[in-house]
C-alpha positions as CSV (number, residue, x, y, z in Angstrom):
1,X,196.7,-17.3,1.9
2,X,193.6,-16.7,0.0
3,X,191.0,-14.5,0.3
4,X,188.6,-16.8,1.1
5,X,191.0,-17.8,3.9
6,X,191.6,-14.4,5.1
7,X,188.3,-13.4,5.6
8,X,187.0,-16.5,7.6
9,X,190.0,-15.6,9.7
10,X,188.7,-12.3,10.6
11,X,185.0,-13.5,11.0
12,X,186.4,-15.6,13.4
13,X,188.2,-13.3,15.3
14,X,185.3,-10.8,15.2
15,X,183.5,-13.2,16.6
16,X,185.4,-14.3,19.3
17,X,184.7,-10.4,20.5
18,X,181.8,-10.0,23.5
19,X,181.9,-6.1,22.1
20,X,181.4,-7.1,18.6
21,X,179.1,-10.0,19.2
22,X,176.6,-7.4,21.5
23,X,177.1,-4.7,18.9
24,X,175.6,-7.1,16.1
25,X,173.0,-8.1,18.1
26,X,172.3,-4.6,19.3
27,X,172.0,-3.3,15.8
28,X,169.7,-6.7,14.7
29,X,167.4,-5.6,17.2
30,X,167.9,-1.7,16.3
31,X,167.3,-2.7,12.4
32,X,164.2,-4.8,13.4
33,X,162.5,-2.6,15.5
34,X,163.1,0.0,12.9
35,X,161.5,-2.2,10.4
36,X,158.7,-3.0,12.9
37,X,158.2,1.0,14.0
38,X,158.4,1.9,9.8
39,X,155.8,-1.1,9.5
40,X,153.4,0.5,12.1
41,X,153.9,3.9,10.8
42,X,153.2,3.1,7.5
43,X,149.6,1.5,8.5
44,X,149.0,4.4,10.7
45,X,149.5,6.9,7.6
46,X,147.4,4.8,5.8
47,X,144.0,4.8,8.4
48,X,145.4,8.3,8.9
49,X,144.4,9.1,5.4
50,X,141.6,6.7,4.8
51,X,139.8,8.6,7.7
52,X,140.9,11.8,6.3
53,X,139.3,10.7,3.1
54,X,135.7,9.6,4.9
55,X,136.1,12.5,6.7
56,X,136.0,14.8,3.6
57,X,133.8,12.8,2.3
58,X,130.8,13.3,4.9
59,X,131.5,16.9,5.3
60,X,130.9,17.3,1.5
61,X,127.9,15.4,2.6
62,X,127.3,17.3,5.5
63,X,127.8,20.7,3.5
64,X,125.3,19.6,1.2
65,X,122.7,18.2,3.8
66,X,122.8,21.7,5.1
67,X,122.3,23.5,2.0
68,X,119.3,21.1,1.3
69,X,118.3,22.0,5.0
70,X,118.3,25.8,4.0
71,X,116.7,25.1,0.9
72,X,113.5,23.3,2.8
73,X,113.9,26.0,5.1
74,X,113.6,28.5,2.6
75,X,110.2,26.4,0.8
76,X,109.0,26.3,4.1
77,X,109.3,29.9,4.7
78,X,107.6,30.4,1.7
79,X,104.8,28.0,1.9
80,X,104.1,29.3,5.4
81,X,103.6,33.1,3.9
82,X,101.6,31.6,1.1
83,X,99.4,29.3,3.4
84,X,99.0,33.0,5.7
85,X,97.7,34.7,2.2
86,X,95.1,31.5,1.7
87,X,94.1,31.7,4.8
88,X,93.6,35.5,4.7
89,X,91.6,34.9,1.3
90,X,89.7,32.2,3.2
91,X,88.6,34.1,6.1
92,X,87.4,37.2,3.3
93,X,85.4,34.9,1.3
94,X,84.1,33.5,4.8
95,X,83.1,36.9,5.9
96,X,81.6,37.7,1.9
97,X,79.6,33.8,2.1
98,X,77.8,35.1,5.6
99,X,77.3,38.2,4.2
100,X,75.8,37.1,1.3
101,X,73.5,34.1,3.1
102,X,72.4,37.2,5.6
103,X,71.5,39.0,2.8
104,X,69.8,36.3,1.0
105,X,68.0,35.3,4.1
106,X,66.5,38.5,4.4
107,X,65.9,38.7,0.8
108,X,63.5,35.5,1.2
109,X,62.2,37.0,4.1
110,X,60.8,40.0,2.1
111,X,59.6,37.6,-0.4
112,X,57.4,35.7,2.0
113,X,56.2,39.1,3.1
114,X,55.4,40.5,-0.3
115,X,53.7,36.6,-0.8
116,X,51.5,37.2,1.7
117,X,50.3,40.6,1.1
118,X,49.5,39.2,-2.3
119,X,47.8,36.7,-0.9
120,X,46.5,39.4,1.3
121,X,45.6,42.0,-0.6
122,X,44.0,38.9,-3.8
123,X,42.0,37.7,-1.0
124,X,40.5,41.2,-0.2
125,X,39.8,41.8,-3.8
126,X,35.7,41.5,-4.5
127,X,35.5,41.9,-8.2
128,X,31.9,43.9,-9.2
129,X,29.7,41.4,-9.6
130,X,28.7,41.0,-13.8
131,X,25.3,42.2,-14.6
132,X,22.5,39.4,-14.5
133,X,20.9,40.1,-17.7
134,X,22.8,41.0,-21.0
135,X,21.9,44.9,-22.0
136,X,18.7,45.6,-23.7
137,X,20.0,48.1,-26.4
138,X,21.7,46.3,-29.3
139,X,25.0,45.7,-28.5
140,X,27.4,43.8,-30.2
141,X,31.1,42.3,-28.8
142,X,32.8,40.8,-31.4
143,X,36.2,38.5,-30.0
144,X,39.0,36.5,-31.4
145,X,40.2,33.9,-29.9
146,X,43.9,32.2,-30.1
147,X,46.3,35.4,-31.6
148,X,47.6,37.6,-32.3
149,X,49.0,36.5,-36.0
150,X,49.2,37.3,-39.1
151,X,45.7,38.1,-39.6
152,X,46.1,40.5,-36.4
153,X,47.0,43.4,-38.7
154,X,44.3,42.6,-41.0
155,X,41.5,42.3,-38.6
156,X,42.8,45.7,-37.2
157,X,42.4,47.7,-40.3
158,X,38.8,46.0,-40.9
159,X,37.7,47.2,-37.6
160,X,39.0,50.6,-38.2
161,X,37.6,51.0,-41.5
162,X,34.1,50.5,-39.8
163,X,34.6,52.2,-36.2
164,X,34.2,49.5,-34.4
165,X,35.7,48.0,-30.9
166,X,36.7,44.6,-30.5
167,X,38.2,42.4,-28.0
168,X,41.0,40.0,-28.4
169,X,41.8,37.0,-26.1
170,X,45.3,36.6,-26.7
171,X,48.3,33.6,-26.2
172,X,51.4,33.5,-25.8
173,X,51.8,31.9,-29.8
174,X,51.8,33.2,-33.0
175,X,53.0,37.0,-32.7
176,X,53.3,38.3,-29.5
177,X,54.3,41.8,-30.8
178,X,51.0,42.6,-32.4
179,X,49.3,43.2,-28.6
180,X,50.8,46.8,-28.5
181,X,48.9,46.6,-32.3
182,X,46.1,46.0,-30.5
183,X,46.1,47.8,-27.6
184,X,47.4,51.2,-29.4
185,X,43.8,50.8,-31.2
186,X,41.7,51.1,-28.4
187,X,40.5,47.6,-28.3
188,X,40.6,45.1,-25.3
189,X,43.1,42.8,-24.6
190,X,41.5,39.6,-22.8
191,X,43.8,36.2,-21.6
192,X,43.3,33.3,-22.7
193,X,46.2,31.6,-21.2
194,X,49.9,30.9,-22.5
195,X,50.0,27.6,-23.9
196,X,46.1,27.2,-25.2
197,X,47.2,23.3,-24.0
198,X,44.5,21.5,-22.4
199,X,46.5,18.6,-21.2
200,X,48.7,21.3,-19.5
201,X,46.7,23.6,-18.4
202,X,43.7,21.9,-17.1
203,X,45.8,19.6,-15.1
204,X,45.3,21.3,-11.5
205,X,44.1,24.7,-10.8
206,X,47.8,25.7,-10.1
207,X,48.7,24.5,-13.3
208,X,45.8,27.0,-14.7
209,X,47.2,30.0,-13.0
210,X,50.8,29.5,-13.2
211,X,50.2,29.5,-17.7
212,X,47.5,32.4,-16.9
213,X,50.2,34.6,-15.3
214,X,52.6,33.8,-18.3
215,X,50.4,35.4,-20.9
216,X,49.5,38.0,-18.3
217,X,53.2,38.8,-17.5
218,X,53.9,38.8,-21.6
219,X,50.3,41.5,-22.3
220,X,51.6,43.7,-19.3
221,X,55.3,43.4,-20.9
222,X,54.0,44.4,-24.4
223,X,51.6,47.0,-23.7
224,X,52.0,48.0,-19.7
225,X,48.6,46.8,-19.0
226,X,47.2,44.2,-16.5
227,X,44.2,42.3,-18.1
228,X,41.8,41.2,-15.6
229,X,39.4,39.9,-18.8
230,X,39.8,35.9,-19.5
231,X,38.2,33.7,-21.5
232,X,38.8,29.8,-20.8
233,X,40.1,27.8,-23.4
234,X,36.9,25.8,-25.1
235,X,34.8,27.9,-22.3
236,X,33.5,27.7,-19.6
237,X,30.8,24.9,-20.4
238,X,33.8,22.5,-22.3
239,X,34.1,18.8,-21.1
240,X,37.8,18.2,-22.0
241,X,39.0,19.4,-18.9
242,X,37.5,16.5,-17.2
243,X,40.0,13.9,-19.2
244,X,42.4,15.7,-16.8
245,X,41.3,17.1,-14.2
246,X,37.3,16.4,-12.8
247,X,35.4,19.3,-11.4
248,X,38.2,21.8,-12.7
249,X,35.6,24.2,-14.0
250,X,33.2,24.4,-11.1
251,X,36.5,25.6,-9.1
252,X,38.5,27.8,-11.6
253,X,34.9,30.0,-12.8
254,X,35.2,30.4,-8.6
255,X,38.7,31.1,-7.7
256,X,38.9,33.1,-10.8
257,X,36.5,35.6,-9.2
258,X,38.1,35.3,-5.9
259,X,41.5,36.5,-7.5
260,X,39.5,39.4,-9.7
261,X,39.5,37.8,-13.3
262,X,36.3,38.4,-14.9
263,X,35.4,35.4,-17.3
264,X,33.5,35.6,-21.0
265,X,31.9,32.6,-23.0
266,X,29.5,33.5,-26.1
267,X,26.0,33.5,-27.2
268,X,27.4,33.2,-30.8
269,X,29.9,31.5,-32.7
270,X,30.8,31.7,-36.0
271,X,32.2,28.4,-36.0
272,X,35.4,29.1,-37.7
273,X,37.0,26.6,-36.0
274,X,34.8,23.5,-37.1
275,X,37.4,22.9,-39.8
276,X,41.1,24.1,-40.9
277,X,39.4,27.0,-43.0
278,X,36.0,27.1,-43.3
279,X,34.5,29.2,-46.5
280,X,34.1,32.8,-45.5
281,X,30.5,32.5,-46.4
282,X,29.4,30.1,-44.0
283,X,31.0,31.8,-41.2
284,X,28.9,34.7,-42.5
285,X,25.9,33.1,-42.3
286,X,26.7,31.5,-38.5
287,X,27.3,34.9,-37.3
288,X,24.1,36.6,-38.7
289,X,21.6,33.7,-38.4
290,X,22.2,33.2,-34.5
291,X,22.3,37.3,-34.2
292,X,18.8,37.1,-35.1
293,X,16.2,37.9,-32.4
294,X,19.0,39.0,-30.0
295,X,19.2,42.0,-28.0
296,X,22.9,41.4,-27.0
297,X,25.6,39.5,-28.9
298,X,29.0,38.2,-28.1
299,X,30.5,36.4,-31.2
300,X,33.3,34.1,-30.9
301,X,35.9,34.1,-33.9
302,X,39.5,33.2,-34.4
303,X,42.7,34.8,-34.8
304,X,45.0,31.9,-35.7
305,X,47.5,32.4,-38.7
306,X,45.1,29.4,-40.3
307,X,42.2,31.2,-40.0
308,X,42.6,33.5,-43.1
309,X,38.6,33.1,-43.8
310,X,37.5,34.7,-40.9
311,X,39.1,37.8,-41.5
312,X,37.7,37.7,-45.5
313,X,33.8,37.2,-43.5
314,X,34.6,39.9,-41.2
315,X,33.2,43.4,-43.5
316,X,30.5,41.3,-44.7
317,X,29.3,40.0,-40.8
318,X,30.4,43.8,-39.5
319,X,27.2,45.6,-42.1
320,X,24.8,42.5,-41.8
321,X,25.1,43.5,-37.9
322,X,24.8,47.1,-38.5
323,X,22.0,47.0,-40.4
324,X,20.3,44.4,-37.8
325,X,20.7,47.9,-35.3
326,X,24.1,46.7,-33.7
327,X,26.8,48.5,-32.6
328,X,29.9,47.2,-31.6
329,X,32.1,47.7,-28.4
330,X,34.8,46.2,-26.9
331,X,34.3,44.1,-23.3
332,X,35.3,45.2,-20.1
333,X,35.0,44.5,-16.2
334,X,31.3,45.6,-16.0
335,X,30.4,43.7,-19.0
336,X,27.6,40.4,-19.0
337,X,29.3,37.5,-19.1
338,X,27.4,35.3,-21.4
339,X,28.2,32.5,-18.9
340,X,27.5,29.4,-20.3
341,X,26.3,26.6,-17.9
342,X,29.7,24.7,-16.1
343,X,29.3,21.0,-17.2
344,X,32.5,19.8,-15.3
């Protein structure tokens, strides 16, 4: 019997056994359900890990959310403490700003104050009237008109070499410097505005004052004296104001008064200033031939850098007054005007 034989016997006869047949089919079902329970086990491990793996993965994420968390917290922190310190430096600066607008409130308060008594105490000012007729004795007030420059120096020395007093109606131009010159030689300082420019200065009456009080600020800076002696630029009697202003001079010789200026023209010019540089001879002449017959003179000159010539006539017109019976003094407050006659 072969093998093959044999063995399909014994199936046969294994078969033919309810025991065997129920244990086969027991251990089919066993061996499946095994395969089924490994299946389902396997797929569990795997979501087991997958959800392990997300749930590392958002608590890195949440570890990290919560350190950014602290971080803004920290900022926060900080930019609260810093916005306490601005607001701190805010409420100082505040308290300084009212402080300071209380302060310069009451500062423009006094200034309104000390305005008025100006005002106040210009308005109560009633300057000595000036004589109505010039002197009788021979009296001689030589002036120069438009300096100091750099004949200032030169004119000073001149006047000392023959004793005598002279005044000077001074700008703002030229050399400033020279007024202590001046005034340390006993001779009168008169104003005869800042700018000497008619356009300017003859425009309104406030333009007048406001360049009056510049060269009066710069005399009483320079020497520590406050003229009250002025002299209008081309006089009293001049017609260019009226290009500007109409009926300028018949106020300012008024409210010139009314503020206690006391205003000079002339009786005598040398006319110096009818050219560049007129020949020192001729201004000579000028000066002596309209001295003639006079009790009183007031001679109008120039002190402009330019005028070089008048300063050369100046010893020759000083002993042709002298030995005409002059003498020579300096203006002041009670002095005649020699008012010419207001045209505008």
């Amino acid at each position: 019997m072969s093998d093959k034989t044999f063995a399909k016997i014994k199936l046969a006869a294994f078969f033919k056994s309810k025991l065997n047949i129920f244990m086969l089919v027991l251990i089919v079902l066993l061996t499946s359900a095994l395969c089924v329970s490994s299946t389902y086990l396997y797929k569990r491990t795997k979501k087991v890990q997958a959800v392990s793996a997300s749930y590392s993965e958002e608590q890195r994420r949440l570890d990290e959310a919560k350190k950014e968390i602290e971080e803004i917290k920290s900022q926060l922190e900080q930019e609260q403490k810093n916005n306490g310190d601005l607001k701190a430096q805010l409420e100082q600066k505040e308290n300084e700003k009212k402080q300071l607008e209380e302060k310069v409130s009451g500062l423009q308060s006094e200034i309104e104050q000390l305005k008025a008594k100006k005002e106040q105490e210009q308005a109560s000012v009633v300057p000595a009237p000036a004589p109505a007729v010039p002197p009788a004795s021979k009296v001689c007030y030589l002036t120069f008109d438009d300096g100091p420059s750099d004949n200032t120096l030169r004119i000073l020395d001149i006047l000392a070499r023959y004793n005598a007093k002279a005044t000077f109606f001074v700008t703002c131009n030229g050399k400033p410097e020279y007024m202590k010159n001046i005034h340390t030689a006993g001779h009168t300082i008169g104003l005869h505005t800042a700018s000497h420019n008619y356009a300017a200065l003859y425009a309104s009456t406030d333009a007048y004052f406001a360049d009056l009080q510049q060269v009066s600020d710069m005399v009483k800076s320079q020497t520590g004296v406050e003229s009250k002696i002025i002299r209008f630029p081309g006089g009293g009697s001049n017609l260019i104001s009226q290009k500007y202003c109409p009926g300028i001079m018949s106020q300012l010789v008024v409210m010139t008064a009314e503020r206690g200026y006391y205003y000079f023209d002339w009786n005598v010019s040398s006319e110096d200033a009818a050219a560049s540089r007129v020949r020192a001879d001729i201004i000579v002449n000028n000066v002596l031939t309209q001295a003639k017959n006079k009790n009183s003179i007031c001679v109008l000159m120039h002190d402009e850098a330019a005028k070089t010539t008048t300063a050369d006539a100046l010893p020759a017109i000083i002993e042709g007054l002298t030995a005409m019976g002059y003498r020579f003094e300096a203006l002041n407050e009670t002095s005649y005007g020699y008012h010419h006659s207001v045209k505008n």
